[in-house]
C-alpha positions in Angstrom: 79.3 45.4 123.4 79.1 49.2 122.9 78.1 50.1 126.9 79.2 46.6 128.7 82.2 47.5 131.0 84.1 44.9 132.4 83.5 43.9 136.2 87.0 43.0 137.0 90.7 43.7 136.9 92.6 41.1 135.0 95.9 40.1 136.3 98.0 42.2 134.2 95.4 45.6 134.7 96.5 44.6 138.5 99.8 44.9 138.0 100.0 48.1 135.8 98.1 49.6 139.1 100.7 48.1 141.5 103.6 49.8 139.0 102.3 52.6 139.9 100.9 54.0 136.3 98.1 55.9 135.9 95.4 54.0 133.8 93.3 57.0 131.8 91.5 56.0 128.9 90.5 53.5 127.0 91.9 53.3 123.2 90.2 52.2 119.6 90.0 49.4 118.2 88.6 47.5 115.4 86.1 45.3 115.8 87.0 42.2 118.7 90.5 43.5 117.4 90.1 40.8 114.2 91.3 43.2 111.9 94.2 45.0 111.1 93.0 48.8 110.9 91.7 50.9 114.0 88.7 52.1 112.2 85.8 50.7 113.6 82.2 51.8 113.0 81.6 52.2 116.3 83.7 54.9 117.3 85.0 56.0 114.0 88.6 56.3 112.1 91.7 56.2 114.4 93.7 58.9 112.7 97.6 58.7 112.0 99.4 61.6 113.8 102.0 61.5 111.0 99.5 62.1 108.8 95.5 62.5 109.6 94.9 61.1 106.0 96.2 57.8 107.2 95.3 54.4 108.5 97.5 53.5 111.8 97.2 49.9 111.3 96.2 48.0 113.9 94.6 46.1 115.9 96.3 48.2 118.8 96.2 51.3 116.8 94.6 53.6 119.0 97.3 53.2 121.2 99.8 53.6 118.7 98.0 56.8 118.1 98.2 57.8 121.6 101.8 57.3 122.4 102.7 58.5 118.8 100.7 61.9 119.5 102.3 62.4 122.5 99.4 61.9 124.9 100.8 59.1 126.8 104.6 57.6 127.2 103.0 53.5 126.9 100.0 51.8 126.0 98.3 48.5 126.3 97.8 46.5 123.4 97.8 43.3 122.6 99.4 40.8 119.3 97.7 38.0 117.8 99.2 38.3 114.6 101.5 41.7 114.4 98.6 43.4 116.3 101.2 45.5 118.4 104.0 45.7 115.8 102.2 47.0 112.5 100.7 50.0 114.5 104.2 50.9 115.8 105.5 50.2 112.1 103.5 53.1 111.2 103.6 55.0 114.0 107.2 55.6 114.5 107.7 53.5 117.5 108.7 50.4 119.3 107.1 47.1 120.0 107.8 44.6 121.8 105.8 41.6 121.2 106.9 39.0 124.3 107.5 35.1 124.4 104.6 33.2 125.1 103.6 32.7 128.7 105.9 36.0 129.8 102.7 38.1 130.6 99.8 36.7 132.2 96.5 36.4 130.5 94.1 35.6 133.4 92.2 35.3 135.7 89.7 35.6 132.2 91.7 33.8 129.7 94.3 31.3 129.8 95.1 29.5 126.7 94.2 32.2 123.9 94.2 29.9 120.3 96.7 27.7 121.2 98.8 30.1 123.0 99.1 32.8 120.0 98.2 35.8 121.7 100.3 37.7 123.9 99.9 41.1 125.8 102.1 44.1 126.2 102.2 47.7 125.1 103.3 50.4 122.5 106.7 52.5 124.1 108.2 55.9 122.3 111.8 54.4 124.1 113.0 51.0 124.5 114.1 51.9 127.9 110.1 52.5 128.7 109.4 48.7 127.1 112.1 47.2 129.5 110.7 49.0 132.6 107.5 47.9 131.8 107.7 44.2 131.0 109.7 44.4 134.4 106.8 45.6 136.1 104.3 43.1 134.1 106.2 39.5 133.5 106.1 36.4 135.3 103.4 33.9 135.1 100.5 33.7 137.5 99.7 30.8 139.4 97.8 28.1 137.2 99.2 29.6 133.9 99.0 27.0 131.2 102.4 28.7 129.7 105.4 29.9 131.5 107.9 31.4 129.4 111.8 30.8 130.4 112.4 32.9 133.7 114.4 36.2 133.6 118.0 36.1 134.8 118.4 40.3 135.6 115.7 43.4 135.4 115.1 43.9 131.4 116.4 47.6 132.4 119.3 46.2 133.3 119.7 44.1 130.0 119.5 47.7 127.9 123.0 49.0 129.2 124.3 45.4 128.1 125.9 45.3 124.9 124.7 42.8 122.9 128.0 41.1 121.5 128.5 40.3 117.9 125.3 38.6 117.3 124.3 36.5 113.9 121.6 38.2 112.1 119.7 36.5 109.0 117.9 39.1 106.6 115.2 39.2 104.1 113.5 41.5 102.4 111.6 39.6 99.9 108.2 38.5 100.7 107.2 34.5 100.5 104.1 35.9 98.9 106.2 37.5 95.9 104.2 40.7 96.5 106.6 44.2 95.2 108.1 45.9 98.4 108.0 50.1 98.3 111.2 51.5 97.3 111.6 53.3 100.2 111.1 50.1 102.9 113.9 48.5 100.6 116.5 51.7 101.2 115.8 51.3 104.7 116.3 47.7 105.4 119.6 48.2 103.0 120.2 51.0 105.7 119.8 48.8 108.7 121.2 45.8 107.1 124.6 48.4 107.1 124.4 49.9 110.0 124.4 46.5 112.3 127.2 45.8 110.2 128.9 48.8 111.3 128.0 47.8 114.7 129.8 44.5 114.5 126.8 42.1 113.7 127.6 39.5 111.5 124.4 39.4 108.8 123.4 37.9 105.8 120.6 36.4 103.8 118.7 33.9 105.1 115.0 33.1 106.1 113.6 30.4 108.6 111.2 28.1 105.9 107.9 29.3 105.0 104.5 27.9 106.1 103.5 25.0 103.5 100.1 24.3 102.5 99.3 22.6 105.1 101.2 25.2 107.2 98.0 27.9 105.6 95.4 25.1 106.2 96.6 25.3 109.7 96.8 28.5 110.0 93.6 29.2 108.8 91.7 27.4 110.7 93.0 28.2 113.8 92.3 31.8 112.9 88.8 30.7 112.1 88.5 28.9 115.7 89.2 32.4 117.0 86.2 33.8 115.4 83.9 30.8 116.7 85.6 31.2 120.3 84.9 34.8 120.3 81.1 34.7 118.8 80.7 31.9 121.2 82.1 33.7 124.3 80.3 36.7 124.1 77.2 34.5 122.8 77.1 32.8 126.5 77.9 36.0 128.8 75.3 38.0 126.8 72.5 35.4 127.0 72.1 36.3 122.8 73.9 36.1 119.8 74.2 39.2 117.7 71.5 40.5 116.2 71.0 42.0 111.7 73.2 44.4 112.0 74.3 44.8 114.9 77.8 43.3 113.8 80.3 44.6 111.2 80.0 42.8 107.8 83.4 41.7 108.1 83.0 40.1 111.8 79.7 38.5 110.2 82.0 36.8 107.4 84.5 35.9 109.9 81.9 34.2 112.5 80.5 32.4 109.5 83.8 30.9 108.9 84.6 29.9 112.5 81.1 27.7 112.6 82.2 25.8 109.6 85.5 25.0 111.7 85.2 21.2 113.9 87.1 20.9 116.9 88.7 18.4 115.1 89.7 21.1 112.5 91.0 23.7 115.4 93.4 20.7 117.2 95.0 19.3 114.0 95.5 23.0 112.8 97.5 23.9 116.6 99.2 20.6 116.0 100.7 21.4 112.7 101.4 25.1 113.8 103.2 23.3 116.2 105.0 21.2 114.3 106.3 24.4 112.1 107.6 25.9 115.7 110.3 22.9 116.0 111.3 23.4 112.9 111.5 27.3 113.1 113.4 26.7 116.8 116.3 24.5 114.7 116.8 27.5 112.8 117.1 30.0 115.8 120.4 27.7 116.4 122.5 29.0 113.9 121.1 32.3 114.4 120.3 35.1 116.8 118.1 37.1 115.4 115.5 37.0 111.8 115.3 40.7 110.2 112.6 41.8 107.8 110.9 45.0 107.3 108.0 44.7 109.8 105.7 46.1 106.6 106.0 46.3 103.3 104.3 49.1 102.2 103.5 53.1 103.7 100.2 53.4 105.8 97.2 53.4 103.7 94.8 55.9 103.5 91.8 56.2 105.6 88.8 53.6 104.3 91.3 51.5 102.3 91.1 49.0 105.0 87.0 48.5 105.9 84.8 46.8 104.7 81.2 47.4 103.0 78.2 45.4 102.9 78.8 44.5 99.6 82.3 43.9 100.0 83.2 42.5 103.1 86.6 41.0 103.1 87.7 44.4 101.4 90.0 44.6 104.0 91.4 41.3 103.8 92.0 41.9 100.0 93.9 45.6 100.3 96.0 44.6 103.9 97.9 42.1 101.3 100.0 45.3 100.4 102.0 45.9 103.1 101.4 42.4 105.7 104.0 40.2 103.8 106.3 39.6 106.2 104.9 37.0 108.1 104.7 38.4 111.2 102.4 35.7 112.6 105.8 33.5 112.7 106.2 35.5 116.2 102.6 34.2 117.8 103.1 30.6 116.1 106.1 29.6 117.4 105.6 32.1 120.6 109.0 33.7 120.0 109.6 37.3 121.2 109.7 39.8 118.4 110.0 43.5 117.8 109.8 46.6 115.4 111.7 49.0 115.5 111.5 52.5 114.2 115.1 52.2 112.0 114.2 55.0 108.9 111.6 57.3 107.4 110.2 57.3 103.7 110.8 59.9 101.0 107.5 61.3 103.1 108.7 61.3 106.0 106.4 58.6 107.6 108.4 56.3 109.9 109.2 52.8 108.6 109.9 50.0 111.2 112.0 47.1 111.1 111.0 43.6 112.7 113.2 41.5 114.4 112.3 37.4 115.4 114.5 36.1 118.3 114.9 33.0 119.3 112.2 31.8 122.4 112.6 33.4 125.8 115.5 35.5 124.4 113.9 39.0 125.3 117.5 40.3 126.5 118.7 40.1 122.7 116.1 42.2 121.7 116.8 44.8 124.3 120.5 44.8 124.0 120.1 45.2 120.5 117.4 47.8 120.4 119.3 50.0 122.8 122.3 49.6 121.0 120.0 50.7 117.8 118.3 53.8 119.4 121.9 55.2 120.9 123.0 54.7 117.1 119.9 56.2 115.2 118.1 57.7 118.0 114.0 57.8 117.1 112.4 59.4 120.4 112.8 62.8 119.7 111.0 62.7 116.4 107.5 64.2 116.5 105.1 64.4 114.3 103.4 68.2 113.7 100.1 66.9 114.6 99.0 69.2 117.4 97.3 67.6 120.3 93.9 68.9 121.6 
């Protein structure tokens, strides 16, 4: 894939062009974006502008690198698991991640895994998010998902106030993993200052996945693989040859053959199942806080894998995904993070948010309301841009 360059516009690149934004680069990313660190072989490390020692996260974390660095105000990326809202966790900006069927994935693509990914971009302001999903959302015609239509412009929902809204809050991991000290202090923080702002919040979590919640979830994951091996298997003419692949793509292709179609539907079925109970939840509440990570970027390597240990990565990225940020992309909900406090090293730490489905306006009422509070736009990191 290293020189193929795609041969059309998808329907989204259409509309950033009609919006009037200048498209100027392409951004890294890990391999087939199946990871969740920007440092592919390929191309090399994504740095951190916080710190150059760091990982970004990813798997949009070259363009949480770009917008972070100052380079560019937005950038694309896309979320099939946290993919847009771990790189702005670590980058010190926001994420939206947008209900299911709100931007369009064709003419290529139409029903991505059972409807878990979803496009959008990295923002420095929330303002910038709004404006853009403005420019971007509605379905296109033949769209197997349309998400709930828009009453006003998003802009328009940012000088709203959001009312006193029902928050539920946790900041202790299903997985029993230990939180950093410092993403605790700042969930305490944020916990107090929507309480200051007239939110009404207190513990509570929607249920966790089960075991067959994990089976489910697992093999759909694994589907992905076999679906991306396979498409790029037909439009090539070959499969990939020794080498040629990382070793952790190799592992996860040689999970995704072992997966039936049989395997794929009854996992998208039970993920589906888990959304209608996750939906009655979203009736006594507005909004599901957690700290979108749980743990300070990682250094630089922590997250790739070796030839002798391949799934490396999926071994170290239990430290700080334990937050289940996947809830977003299985029921389809809109999420976001949101750059709420720093650590005692000054690296930003983001907070996640879970609203109920096509309920984009609470998110942007709420995050305005949040950056006029503890405004995050005008912090920089030191990292000179060249």
């Amino acid at each position: 894939m290293a020189r193929r360059l795609s041969q059309h516009d998808q329907e989204l690149a259409r509309r950033f062009r009609r919006a009037g934004l200048a498209i100027i680069g392409k951004t890294n990313t890990c391999e087939f974006g199946l990871s969740p660190h920007c440092e592919p072989l390929l191309h090399g490390a994504t740095r951190n502008p916080w710190d150059l020692s760091l990982s970004t996260s990813g798997s949009s974390g070259g363009s949480a690198a770009a917008v972070a660095a100052g380079i560019v105000p937005m950038a694309h990326g896309n979320d099939f698991g946290g993919s847009l809202r771990y790189p702005a966790a670590w980058c010190g900006l926001f994420a939206l991640k947008p209900t299911r069927g709100r931007v369009p994935l064709g003419p290529e693509y139409g029903d991505v895994v059972g409807g878990l990914a979803t496009e959008f971009a990295l923002t420095r302001t929330v303002r910038d998010a709004a404006a853009l999903l403005d420019a971007v959302a509605g379905p296109a015609r033949g769209d197997p998902y349309w998400a709930p239509p828009q009453l006003r412009p998003y802009v328009a929902e940012t000088a709203a106030p959001p009312g006193r809204l029902r928050i539920a809050a946790t900041a202790t991991p299903n997985s029993g993993r230990t939180v950093h000290p410092d993403y605790l202090r700042a969930f305490d923080a944020t916990v107090d200052l929507l309480g200051s702002l007239g939110h009404d919040v207190e513990e509570a979590h929607p249920e966790p996945l089960d075991q067959a919640g994990h089976r489910a979830i697992r093999a759909v994951y694994a589907a992905a693989a076999a679906w991306i091996e396979g498409y790029w298997t037909r439009r090539l003419g070959r499969g990939p040859d020794p080498g040629e692949i990382e070793p952790h793509t190799e592992v996860l292709f040689g999970r995704g053959r072992k997966v039936s179609a049989g395997d794929y539907l009854q996992g998208v079925e039970e993920l589906q199942r888990f959304s209608r109970r996750a939906a009655g939840f979203f009736r006594g509440y507005d909004l599901w806080l957690t700290p979108t990570v749980g743990w300070p970027p990682l250094p630089l390597g922590t997250l790739t894998p070796t030839a002798e240990d391949p799934v490396r990565g999926e071994r170290e990225a239990g430290r700080f995904l334990m937050f289940d940020g996947e809830y977003a992309n299985i029921t389809g909900n809109p999420a976001m993070s949101v750059p709420l406090g720093t650590d005692s090293a000054g690296l930003p730490v983001g907070m996640s948010f879970l609203a109920g489905f096509g309920t984009e306006p609470t998110l942007f009422r709420l995050a305005a309301q949040l950056e006029q509070a503890r405004p995050w736009a005008g912090r920089h990191p030191a990292v000179p841009v060249h």
